[in-house]
Jmol script that loads the backbone (N, CA, C; Angstrom):
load data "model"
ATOM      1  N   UNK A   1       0.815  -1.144   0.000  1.00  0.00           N
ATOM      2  CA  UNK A   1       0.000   0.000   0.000  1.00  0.00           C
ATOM      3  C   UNK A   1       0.886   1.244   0.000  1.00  0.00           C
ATOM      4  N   UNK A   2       0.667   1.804  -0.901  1.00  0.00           N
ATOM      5  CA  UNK A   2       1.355   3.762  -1.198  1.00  0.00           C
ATOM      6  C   UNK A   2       0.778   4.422  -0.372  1.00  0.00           C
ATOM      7  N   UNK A   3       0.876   5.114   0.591  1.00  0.00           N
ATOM      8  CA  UNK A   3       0.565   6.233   1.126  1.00  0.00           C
ATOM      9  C   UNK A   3       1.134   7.359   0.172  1.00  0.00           C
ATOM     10  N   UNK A   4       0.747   8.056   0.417  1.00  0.00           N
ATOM     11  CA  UNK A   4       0.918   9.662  -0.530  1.00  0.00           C
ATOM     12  C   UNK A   4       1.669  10.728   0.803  1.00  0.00           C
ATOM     13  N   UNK A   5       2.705  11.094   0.553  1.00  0.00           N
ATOM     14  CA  UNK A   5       3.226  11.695   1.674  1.00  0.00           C
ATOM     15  C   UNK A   5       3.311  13.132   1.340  1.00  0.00           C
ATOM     16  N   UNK A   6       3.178  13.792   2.176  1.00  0.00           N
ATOM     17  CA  UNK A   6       2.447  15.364   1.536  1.00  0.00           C
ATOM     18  C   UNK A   6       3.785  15.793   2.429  1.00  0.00           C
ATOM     19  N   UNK A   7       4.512  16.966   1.403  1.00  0.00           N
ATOM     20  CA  UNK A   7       5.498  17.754   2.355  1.00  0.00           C
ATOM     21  C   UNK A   7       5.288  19.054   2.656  1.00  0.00           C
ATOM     22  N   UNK A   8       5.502  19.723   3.452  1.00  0.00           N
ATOM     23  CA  UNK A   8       4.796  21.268   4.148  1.00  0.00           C
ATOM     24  C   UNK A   8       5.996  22.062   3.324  1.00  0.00           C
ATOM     25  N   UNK A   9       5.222  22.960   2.475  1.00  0.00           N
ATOM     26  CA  UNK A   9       6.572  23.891   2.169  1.00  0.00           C
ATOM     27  C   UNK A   9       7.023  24.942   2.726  1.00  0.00           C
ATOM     28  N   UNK A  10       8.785  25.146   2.373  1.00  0.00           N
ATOM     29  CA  UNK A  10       9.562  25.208   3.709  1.00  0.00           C
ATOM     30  C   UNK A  10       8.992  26.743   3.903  1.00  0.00           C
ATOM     31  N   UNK A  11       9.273  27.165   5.399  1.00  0.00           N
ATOM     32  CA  UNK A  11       8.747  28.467   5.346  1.00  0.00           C
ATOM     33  C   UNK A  11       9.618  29.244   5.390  1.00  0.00           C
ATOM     34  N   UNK A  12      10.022  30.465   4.860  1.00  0.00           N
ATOM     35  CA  UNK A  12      11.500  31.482   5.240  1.00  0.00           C
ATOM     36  C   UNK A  12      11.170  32.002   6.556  1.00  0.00           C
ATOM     37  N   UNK A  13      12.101  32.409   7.171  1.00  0.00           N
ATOM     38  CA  UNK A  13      11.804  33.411   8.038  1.00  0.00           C
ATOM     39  C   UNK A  13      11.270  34.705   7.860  1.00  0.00           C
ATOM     40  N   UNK A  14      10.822  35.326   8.085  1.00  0.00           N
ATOM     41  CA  UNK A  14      10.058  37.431   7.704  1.00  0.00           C
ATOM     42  C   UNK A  14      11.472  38.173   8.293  1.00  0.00           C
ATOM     43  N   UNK A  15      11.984  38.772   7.407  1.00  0.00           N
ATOM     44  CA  UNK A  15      12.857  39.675   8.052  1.00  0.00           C
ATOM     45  C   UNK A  15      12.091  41.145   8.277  1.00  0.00           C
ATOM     46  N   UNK A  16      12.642  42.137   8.753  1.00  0.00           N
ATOM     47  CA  UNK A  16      12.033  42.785   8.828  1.00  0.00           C
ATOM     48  C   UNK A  16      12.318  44.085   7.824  1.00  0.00           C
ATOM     49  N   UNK A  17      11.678  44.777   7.222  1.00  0.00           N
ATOM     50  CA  UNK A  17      12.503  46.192   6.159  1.00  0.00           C
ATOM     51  C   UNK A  17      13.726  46.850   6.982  1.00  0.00           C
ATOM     52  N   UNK A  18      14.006  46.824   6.102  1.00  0.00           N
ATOM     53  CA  UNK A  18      15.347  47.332   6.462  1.00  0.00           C
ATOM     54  C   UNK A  18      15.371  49.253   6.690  1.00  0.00           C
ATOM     55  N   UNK A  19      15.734  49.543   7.910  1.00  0.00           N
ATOM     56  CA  UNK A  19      15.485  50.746   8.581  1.00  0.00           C
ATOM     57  C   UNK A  19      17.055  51.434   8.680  1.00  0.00           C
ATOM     58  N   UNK A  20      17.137  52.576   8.590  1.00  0.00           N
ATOM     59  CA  UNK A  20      18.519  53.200   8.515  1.00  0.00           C
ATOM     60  C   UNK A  20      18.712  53.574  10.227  1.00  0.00           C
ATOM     61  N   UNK A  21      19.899  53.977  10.463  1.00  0.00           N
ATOM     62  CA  UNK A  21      19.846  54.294  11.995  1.00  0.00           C
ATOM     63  C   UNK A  21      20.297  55.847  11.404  1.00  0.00           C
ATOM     64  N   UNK A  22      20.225  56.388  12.889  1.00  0.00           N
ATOM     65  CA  UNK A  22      20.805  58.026  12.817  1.00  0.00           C
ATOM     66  C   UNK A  22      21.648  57.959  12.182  1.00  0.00           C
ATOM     67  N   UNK A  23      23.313  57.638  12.254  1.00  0.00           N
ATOM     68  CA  UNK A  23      24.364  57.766  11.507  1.00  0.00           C
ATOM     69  C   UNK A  23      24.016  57.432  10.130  1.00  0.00           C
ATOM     70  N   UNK A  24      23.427  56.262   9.660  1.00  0.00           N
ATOM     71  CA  UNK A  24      22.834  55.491   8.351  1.00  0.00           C
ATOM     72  C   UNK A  24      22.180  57.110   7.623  1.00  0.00           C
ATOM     73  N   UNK A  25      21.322  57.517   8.224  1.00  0.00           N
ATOM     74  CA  UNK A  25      20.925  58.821   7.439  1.00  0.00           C
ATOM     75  C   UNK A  25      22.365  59.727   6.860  1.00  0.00           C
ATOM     76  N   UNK A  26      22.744  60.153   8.260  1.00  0.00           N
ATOM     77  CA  UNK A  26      23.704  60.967   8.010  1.00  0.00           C
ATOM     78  C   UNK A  26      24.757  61.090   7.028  1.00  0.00           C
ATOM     79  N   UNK A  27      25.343  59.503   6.606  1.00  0.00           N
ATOM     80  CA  UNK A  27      25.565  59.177   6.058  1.00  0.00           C
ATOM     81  C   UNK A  27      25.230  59.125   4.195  1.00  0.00           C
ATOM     82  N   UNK A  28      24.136  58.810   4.586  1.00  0.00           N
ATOM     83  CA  UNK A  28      23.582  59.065   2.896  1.00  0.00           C
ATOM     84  C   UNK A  28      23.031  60.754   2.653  1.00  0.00           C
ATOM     85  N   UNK A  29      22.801  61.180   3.546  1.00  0.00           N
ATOM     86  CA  UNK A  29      22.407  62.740   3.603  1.00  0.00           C
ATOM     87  C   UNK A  29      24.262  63.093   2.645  1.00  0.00           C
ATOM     88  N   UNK A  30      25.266  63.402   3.401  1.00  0.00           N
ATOM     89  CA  UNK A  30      26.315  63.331   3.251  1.00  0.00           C
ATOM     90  C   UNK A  30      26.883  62.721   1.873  1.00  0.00           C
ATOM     91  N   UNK A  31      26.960  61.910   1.558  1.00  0.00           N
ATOM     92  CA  UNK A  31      27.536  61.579   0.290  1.00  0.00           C
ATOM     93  C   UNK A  31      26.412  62.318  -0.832  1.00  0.00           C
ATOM     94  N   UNK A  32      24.823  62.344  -0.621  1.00  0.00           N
ATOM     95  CA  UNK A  32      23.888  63.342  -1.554  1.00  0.00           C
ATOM     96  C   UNK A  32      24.532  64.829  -1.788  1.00  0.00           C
ATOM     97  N   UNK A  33      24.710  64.853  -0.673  1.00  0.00           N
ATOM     98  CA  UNK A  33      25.328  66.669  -0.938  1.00  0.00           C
ATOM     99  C   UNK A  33      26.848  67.114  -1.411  1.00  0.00           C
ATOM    100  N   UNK A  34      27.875  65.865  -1.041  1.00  0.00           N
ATOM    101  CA  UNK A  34      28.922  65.512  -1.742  1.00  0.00           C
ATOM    102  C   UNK A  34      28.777  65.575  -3.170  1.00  0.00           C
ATOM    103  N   UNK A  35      27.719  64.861  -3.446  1.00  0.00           N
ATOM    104  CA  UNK A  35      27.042  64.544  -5.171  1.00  0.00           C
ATOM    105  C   UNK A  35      26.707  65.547  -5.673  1.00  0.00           C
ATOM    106  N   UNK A  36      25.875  66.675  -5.006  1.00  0.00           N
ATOM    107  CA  UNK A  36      25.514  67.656  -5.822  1.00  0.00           C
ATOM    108  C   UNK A  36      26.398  68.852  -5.951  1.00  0.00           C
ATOM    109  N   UNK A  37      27.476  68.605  -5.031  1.00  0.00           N
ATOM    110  CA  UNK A  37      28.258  69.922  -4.773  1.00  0.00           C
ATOM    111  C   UNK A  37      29.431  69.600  -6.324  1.00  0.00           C
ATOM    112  N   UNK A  38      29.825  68.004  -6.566  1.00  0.00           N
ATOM    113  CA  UNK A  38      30.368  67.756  -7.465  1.00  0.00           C
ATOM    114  C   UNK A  38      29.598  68.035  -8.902  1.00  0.00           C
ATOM    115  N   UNK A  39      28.210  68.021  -9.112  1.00  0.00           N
ATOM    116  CA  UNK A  39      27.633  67.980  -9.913  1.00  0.00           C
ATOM    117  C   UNK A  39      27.746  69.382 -10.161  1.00  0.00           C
ATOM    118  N   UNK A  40      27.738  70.148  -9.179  1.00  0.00           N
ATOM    119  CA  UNK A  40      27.266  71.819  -9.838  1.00  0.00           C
ATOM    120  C   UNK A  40      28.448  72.621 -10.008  1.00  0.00           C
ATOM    121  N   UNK A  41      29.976  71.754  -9.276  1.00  0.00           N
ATOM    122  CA  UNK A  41      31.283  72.596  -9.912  1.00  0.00           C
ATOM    123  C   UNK A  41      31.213  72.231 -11.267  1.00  0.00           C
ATOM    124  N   UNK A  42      31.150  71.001 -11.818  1.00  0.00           N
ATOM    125  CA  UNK A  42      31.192  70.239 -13.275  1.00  0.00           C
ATOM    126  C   UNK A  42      30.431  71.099 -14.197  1.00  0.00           C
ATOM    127  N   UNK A  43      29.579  71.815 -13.657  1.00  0.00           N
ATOM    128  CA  UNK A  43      27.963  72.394 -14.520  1.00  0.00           C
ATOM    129  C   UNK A  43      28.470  74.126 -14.367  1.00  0.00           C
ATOM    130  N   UNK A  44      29.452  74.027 -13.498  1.00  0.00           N
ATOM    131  CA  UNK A  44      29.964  75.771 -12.806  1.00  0.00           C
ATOM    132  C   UNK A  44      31.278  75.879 -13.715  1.00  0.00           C
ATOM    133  N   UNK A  45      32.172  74.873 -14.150  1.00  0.00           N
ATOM    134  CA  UNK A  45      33.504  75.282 -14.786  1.00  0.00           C
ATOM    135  C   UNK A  45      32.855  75.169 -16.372  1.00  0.00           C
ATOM    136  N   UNK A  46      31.468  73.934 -16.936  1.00  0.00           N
ATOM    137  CA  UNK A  46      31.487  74.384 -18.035  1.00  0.00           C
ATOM    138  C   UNK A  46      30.499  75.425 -18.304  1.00  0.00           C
ATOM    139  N   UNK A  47      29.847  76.150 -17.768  1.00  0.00           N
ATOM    140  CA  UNK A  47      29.350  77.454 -18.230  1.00  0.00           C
ATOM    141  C   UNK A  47      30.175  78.414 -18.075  1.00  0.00           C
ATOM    142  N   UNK A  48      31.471  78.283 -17.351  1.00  0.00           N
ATOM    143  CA  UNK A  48      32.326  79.178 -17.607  1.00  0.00           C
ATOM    144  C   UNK A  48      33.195  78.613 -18.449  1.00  0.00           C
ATOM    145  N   UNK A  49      32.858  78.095 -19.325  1.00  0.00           N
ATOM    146  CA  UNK A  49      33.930  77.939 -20.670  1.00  0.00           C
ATOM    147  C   UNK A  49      33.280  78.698 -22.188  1.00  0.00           C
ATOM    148  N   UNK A  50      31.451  78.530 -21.936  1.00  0.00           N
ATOM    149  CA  UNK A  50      30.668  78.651 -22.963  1.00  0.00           C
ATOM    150  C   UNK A  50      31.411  80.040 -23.402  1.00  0.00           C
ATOM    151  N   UNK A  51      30.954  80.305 -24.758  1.00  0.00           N
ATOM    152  CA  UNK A  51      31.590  80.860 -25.577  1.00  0.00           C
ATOM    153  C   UNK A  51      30.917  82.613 -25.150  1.00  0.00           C
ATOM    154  N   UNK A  52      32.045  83.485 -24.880  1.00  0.00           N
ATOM    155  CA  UNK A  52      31.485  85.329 -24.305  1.00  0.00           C
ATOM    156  C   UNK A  52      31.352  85.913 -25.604  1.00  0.00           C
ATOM    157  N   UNK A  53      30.829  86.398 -25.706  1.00  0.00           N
ATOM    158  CA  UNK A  53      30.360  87.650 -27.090  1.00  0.00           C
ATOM    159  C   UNK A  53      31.936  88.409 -26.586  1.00  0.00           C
ATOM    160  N   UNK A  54      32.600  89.126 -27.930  1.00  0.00           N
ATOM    161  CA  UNK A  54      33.650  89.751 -27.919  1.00  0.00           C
ATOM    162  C   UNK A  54      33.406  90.938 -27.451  1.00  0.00           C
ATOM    163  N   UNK A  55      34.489  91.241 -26.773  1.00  0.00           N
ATOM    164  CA  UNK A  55      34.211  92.720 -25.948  1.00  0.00           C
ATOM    165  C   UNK A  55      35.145  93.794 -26.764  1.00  0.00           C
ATOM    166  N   UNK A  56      34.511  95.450 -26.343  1.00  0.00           N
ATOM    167  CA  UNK A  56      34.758  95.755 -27.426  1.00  0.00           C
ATOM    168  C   UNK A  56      33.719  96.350 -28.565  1.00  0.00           C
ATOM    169  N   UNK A  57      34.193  97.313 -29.161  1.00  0.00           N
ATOM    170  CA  UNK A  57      33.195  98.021 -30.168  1.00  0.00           C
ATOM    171  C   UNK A  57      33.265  97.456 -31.490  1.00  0.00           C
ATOM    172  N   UNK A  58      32.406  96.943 -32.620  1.00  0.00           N
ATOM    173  CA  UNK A  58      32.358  95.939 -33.615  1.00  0.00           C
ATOM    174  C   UNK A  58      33.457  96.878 -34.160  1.00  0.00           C
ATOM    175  N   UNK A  59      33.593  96.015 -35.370  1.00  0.00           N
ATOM    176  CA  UNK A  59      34.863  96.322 -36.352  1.00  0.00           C
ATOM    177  C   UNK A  59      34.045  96.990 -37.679  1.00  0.00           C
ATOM    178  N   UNK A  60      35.002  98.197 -37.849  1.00  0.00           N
ATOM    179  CA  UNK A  60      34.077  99.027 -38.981  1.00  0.00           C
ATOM    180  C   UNK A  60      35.159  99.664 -39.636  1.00  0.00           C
ATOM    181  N   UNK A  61      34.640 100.020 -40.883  1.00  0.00           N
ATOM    182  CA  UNK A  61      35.155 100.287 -42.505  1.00  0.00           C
ATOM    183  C   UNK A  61      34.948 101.871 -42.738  1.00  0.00           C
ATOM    184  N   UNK A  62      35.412 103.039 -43.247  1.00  0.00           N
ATOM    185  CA  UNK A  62      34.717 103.938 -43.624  1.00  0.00           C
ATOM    186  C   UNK A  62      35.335 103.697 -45.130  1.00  0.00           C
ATOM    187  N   UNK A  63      33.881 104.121 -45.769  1.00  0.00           N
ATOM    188  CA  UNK A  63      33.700 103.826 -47.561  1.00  0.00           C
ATOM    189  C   UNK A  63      34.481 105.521 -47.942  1.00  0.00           C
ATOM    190  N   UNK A  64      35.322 104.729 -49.042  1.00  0.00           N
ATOM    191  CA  UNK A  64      36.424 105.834 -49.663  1.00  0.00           C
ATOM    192  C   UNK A  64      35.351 105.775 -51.322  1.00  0.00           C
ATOM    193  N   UNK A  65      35.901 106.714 -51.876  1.00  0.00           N
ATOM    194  CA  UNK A  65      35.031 107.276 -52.740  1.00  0.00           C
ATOM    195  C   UNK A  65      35.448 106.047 -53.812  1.00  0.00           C
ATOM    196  N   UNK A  66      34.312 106.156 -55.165  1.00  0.00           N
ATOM    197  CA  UNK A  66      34.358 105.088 -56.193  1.00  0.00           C
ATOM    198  C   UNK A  66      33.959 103.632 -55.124  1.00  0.00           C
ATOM    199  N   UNK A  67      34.050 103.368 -53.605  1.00  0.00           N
ATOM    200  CA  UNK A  67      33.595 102.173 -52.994  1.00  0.00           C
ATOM    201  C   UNK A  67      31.822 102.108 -53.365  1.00  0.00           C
ATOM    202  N   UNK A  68      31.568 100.367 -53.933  1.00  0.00           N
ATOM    203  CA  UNK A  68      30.324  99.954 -53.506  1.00  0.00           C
ATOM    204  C   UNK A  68      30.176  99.302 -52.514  1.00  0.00           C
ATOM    205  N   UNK A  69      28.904  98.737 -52.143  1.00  0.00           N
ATOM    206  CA  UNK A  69      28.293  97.961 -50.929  1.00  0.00           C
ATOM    207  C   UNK A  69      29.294  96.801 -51.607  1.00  0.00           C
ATOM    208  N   UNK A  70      29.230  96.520 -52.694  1.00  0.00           N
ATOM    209  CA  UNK A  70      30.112  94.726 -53.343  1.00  0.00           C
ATOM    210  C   UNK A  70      31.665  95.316 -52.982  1.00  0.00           C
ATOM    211  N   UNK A  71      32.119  96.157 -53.349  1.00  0.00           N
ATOM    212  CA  UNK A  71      33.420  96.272 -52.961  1.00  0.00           C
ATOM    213  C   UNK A  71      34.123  96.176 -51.471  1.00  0.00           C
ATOM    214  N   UNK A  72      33.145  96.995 -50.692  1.00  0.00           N
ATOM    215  CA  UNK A  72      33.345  96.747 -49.149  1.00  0.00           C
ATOM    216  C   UNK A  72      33.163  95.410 -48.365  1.00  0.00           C
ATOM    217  N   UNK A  73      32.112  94.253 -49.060  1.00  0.00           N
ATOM    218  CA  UNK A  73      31.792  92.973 -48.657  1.00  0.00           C
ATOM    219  C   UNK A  73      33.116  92.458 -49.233  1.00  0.00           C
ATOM    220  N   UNK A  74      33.460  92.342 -50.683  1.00  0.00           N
ATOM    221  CA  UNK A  74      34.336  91.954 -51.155  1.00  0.00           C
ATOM    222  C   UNK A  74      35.845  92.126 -50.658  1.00  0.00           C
ATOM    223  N   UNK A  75      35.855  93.511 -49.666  1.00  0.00           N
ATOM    224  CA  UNK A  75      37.512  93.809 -48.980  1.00  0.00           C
ATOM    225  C   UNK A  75      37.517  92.787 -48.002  1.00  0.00           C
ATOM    226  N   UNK A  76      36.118  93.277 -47.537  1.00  0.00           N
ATOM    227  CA  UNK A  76      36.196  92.457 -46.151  1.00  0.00           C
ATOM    228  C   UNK A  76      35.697  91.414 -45.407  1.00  0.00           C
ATOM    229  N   UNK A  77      35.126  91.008 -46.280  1.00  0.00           N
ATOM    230  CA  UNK A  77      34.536  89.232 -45.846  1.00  0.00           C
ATOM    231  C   UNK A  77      34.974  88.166 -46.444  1.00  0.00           C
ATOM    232  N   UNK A  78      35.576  87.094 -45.833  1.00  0.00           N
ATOM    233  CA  UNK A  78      36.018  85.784 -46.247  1.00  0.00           C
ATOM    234  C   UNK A  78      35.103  84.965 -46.850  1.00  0.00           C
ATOM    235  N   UNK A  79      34.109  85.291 -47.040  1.00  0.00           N
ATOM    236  CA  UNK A  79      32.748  84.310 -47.297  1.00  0.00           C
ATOM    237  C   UNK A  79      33.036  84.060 -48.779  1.00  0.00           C
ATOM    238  N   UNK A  80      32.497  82.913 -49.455  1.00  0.00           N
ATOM    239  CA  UNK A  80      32.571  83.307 -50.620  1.00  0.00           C
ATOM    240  C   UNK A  80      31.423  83.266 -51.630  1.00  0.00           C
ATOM    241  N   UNK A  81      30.332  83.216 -50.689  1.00  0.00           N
ATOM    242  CA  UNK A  81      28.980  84.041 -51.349  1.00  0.00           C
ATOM    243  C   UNK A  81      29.264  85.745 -51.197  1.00  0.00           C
ATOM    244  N   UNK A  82      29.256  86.385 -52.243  1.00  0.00           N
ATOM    245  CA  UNK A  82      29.777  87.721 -51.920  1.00  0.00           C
ATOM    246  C   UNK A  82      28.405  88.148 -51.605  1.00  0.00           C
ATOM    247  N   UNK A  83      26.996  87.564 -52.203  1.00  0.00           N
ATOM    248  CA  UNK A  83      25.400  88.394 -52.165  1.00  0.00           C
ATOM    249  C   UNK A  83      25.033  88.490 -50.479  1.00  0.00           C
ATOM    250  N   UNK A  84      25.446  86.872 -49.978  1.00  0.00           N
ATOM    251  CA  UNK A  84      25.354  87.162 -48.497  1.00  0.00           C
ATOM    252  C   UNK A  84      26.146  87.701 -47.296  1.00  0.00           C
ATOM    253  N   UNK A  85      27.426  88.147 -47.978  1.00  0.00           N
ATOM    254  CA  UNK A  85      27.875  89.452 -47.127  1.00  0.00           C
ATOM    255  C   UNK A  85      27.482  90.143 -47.504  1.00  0.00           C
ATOM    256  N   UNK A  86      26.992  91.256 -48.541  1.00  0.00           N
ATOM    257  CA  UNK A  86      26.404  92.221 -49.070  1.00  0.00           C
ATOM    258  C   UNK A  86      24.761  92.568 -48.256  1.00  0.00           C
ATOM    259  N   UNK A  87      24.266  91.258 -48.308  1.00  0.00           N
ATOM    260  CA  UNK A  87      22.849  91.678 -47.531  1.00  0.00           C
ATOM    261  C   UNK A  87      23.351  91.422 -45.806  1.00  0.00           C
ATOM    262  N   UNK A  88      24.921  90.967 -44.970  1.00  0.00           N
ATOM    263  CA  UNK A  88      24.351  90.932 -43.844  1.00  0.00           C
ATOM    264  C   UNK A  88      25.020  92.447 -43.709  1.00  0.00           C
ATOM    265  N   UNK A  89      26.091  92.950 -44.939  1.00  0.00           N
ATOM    266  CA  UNK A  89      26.301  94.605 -44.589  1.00  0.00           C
ATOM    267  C   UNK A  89      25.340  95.518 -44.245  1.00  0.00           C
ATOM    268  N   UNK A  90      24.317  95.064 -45.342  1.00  0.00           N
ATOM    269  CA  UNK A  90      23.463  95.936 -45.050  1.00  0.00           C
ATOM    270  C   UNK A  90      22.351  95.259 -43.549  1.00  0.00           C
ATOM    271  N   UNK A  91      22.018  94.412 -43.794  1.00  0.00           N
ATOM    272  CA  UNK A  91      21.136  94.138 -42.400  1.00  0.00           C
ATOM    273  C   UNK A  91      22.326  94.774 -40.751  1.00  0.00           C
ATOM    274  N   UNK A  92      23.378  94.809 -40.587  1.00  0.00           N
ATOM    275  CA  UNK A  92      24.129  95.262 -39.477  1.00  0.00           C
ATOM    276  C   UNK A  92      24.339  96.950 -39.414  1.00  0.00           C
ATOM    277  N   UNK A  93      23.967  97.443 -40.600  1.00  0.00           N
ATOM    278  CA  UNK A  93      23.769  99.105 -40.833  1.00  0.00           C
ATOM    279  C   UNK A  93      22.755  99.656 -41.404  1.00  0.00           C
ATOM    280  N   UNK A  94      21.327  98.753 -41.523  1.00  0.00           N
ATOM    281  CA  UNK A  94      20.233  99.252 -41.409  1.00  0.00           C
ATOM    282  C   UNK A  94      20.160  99.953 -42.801  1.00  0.00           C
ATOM    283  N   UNK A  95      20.525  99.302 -44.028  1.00  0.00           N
ATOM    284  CA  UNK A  95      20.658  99.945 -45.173  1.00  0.00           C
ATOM    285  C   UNK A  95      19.691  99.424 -45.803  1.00  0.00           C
ATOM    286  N   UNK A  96      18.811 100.451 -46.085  1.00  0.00           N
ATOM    287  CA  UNK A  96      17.581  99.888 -47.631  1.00  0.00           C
ATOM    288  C   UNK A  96      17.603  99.410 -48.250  1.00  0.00           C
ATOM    289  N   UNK A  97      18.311 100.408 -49.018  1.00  0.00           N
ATOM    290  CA  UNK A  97      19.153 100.200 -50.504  1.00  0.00           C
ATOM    291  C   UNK A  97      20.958  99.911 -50.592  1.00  0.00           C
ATOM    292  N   UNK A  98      21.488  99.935 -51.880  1.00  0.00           N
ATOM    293  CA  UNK A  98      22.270  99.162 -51.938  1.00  0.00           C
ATOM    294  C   UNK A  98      23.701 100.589 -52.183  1.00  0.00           C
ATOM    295  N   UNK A  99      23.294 101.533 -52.058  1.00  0.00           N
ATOM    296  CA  UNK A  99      24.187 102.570 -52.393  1.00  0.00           C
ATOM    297  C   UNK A  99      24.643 102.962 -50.945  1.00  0.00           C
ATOM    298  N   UNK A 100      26.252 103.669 -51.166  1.00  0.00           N
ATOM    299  CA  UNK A 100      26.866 104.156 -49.832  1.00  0.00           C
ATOM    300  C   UNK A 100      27.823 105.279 -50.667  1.00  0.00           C
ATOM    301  N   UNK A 101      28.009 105.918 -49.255  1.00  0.00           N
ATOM    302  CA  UNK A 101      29.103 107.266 -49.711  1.00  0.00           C
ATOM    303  C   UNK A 101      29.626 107.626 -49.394  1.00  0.00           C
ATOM    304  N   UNK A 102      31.333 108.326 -49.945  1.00  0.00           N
ATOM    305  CA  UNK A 102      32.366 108.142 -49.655  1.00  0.00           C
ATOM    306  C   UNK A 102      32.347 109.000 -47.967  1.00  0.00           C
ATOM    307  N   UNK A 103      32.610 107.826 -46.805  1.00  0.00           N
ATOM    308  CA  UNK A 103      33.297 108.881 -45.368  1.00  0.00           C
ATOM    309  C   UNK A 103      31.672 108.072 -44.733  1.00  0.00           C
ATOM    310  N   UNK A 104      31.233 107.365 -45.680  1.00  0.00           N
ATOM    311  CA  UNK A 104      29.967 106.570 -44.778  1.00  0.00           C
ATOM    312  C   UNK A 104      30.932 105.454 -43.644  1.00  0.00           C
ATOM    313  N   UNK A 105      30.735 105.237 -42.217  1.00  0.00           N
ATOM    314  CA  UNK A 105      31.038 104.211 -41.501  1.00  0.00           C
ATOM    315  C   UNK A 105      29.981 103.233 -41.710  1.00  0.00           C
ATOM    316  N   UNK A 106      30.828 101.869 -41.739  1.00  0.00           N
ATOM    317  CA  UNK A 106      29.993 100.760 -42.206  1.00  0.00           C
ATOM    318  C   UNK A 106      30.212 100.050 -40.743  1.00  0.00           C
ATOM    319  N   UNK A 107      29.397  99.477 -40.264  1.00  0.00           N
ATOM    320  CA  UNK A 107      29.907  98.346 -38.894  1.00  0.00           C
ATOM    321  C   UNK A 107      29.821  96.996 -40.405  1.00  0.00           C
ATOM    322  N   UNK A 108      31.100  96.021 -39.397  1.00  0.00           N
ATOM    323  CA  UNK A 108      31.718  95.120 -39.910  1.00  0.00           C
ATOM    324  C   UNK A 108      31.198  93.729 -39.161  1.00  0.00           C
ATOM    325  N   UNK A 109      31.124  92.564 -40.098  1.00  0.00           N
ATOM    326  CA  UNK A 109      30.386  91.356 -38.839  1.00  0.00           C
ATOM    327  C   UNK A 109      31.923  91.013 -38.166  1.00  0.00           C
ATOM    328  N   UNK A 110      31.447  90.394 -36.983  1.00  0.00           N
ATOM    329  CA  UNK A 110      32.784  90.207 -36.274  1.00  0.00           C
ATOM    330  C   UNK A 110      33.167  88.877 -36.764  1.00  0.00           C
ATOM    331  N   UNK A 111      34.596  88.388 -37.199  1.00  0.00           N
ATOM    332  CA  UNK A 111      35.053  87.469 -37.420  1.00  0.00           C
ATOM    333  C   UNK A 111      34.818  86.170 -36.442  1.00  0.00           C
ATOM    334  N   UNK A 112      34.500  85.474 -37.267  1.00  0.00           N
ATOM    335  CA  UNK A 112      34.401  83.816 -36.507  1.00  0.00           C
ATOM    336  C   UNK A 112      35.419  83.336 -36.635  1.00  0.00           C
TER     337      UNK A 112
END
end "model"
wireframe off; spacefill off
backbone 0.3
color backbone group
């Protein structure tokens, strides 16, 4: 005859959650503020690297006689669309039109 033998499954013990003590806080309080103090020099040296607008009054041209707006883009811009130095001459001196005259000051874009 088989009996059928039934086994009780095993039981763990209950631990209990795990609770920090005073120092245990202090501790993690402490290394958090360690963390952020490192985090915000890292975030503090690179915004002081980001790039400063040049100091200083822009760089400017005065137009000698026989000069056009193409001749003055053409002295002085490296670009080699000459139409879009020509229109940012004029967009940085508020020019309408495309004519200038001799002893006119031109502001200059600042070199990149």
């Amino acid at each position: 005859m088989v009996t059928d033998v039934v086994v009780a499954p095993r039981m763990q013990p209950v631990q209990p959650p795990l609770r920090l003590t005073r120092r245990g806080r202090a501790v993690v309080l402490g290394f958090l503020v360690v963390l952020a103090s490192l985090a915000s020099a890292v975030l503090f040296t690179t915004a002081s690297r980001a790039e400063q607008p040049p100091a200083g009054p822009p760089p400017s041209i005065v137009v000698r006689p026989g000069d056009t707006l193409w001749d003055v883009a053409a002295r002085t811009s490296s670009r080699r669309d000459g139409q879009a130095a020509v229109e940012e001459l004029r967009r940085l001196n508020g020019l309408s039109g495309y004519g200038v005259h001799p002893g006119d000051v031109l502001i200059l874009p600042r070199a990149t």
